[in-house]
C-alpha positions in Angstrom: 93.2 19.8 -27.2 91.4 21.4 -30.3 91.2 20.0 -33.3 93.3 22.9 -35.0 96.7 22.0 -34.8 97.7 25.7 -34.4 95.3 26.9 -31.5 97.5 25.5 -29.1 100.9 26.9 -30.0 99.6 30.9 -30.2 99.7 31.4 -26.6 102.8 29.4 -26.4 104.8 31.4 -28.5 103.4 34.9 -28.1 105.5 37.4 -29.4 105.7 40.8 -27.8 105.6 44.0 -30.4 109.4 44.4 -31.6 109.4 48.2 -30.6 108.0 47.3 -26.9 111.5 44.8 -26.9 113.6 47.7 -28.3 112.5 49.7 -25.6 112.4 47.0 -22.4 116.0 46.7 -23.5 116.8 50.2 -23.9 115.8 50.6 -20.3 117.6 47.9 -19.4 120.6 49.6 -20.9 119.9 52.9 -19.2 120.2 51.2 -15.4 123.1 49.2 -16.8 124.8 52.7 -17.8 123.2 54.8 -14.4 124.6 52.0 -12.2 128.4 52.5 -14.3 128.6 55.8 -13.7 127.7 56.4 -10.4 130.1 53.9 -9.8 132.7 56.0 -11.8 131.1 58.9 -9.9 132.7 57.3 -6.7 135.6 56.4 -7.6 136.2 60.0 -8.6 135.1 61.4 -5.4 137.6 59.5 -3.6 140.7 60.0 -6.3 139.9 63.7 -5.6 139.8 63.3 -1.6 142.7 61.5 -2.0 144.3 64.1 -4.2 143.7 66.9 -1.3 145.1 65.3 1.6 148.1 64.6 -0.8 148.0 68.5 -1.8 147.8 69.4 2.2 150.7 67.4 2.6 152.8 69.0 -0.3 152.1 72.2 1.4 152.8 71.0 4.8 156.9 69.6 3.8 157.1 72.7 1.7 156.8 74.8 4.6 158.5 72.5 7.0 161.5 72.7 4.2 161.4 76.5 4.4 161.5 76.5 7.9 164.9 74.2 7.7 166.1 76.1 5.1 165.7 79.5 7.3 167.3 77.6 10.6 170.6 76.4 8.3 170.5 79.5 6.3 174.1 81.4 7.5 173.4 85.0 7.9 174.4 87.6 5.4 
């Protein structure tokens, strides 16, 4: 130990540049918000695959209903 009461403590309690903080913590925020919406990116991608087989189906019972409707039809 020194005899300055002070010389100790500096390294101990370093401080970094505020605007160095501000911006380790802006990046921080950046791969916080890249990770979100990728994540909201997938969930997206599978709404919409689930949407389409849904669609295909739609199509699939409307057709299958027209071809009922045709074999009960009475002729004219």
């Amino acid at each position: 130990m020194s005899d300055e009461p002070t010389a100790d403590i500096a390294p101990k309690y370093e401080t970094k540049p505020t605007l160095d903080t501000i911006l380790d913590r802006l990046a921080e925020m950046r791969d916080e918000m890249r990770a979100g919406f990728r994540t909201v990116h997938e969930r997206l991608e599978q709404l919409e695959i689930r949407m389409d087989r849904t669609q295909a189906m739609v199509y699939d019972m409307r057709a299958d209903f027209k071809e009922f409707r045709q074999h009960f039809k009475e002729p004219a």
